[in-house]
C-alpha positions in Angstrom: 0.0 0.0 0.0 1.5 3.8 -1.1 1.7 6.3 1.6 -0.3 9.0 0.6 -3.7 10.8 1.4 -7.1 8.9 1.1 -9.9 11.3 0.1 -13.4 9.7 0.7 -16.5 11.7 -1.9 -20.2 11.4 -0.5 -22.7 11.5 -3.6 -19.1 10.5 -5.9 -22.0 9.7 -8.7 -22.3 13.9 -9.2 -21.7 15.7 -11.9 -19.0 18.0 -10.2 -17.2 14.2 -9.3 -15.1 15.1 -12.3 -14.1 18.8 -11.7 -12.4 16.8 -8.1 -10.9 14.7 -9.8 -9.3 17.3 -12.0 -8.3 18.8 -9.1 -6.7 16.7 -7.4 -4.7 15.6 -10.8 -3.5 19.1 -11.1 -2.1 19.6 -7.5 -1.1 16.5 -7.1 2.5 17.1 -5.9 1.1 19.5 -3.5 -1.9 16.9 -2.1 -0.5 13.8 -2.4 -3.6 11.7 -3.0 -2.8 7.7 -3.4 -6.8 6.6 -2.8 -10.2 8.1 -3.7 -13.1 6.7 -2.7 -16.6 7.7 -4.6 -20.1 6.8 -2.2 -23.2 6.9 -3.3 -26.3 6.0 -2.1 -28.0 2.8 -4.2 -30.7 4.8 -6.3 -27.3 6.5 -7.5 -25.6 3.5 -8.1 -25.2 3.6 -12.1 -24.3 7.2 -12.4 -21.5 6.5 -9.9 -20.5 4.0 -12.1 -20.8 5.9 -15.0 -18.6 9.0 -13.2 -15.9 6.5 -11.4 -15.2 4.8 -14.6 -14.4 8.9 -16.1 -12.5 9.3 -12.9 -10.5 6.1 -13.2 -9.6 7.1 -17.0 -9.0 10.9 -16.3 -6.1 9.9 -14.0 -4.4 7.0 -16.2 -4.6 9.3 -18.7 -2.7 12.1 -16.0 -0.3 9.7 -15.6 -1.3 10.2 -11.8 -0.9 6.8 -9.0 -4.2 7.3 -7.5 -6.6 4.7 -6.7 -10.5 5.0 -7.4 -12.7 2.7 -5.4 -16.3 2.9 -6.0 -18.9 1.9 -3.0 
């Protein structure tokens, strides 16, 4: 496991998900982030989906070592 910060998002299916993201990709050697986590509640299950699988590619595309877990 990588030292580094986790960051926990409640309602991770939102649309402003991916702005955070961005965020964190950009000051990334300031806030070093290893782990997100994206929760949502059930009815939002498939949008959080939908949003953690843009999250996941936005940072392999960064070139960024930061986890997405989605719960």
């Amino acid at each position: 496991m990588s030292k580094g910060l986790k960051i926990v998002t409640i309602g991770g299916g939102s649309s402003y998900t991916p702005e955070l993201i961005e965020g964190f990709i950009k000051y990334h050697e300031e806030l070093p982030v290893s782990e997100i986590w994206l929760v949502d509640i059930e009815a939002g299950k498939e949008k959080l989906e939908i949003v953690g699988n843009l999250a996941r590619r936005m940072i392999e595309k960064a070139g960024v070592n930061i986890e997405v877990h989605l719960l």
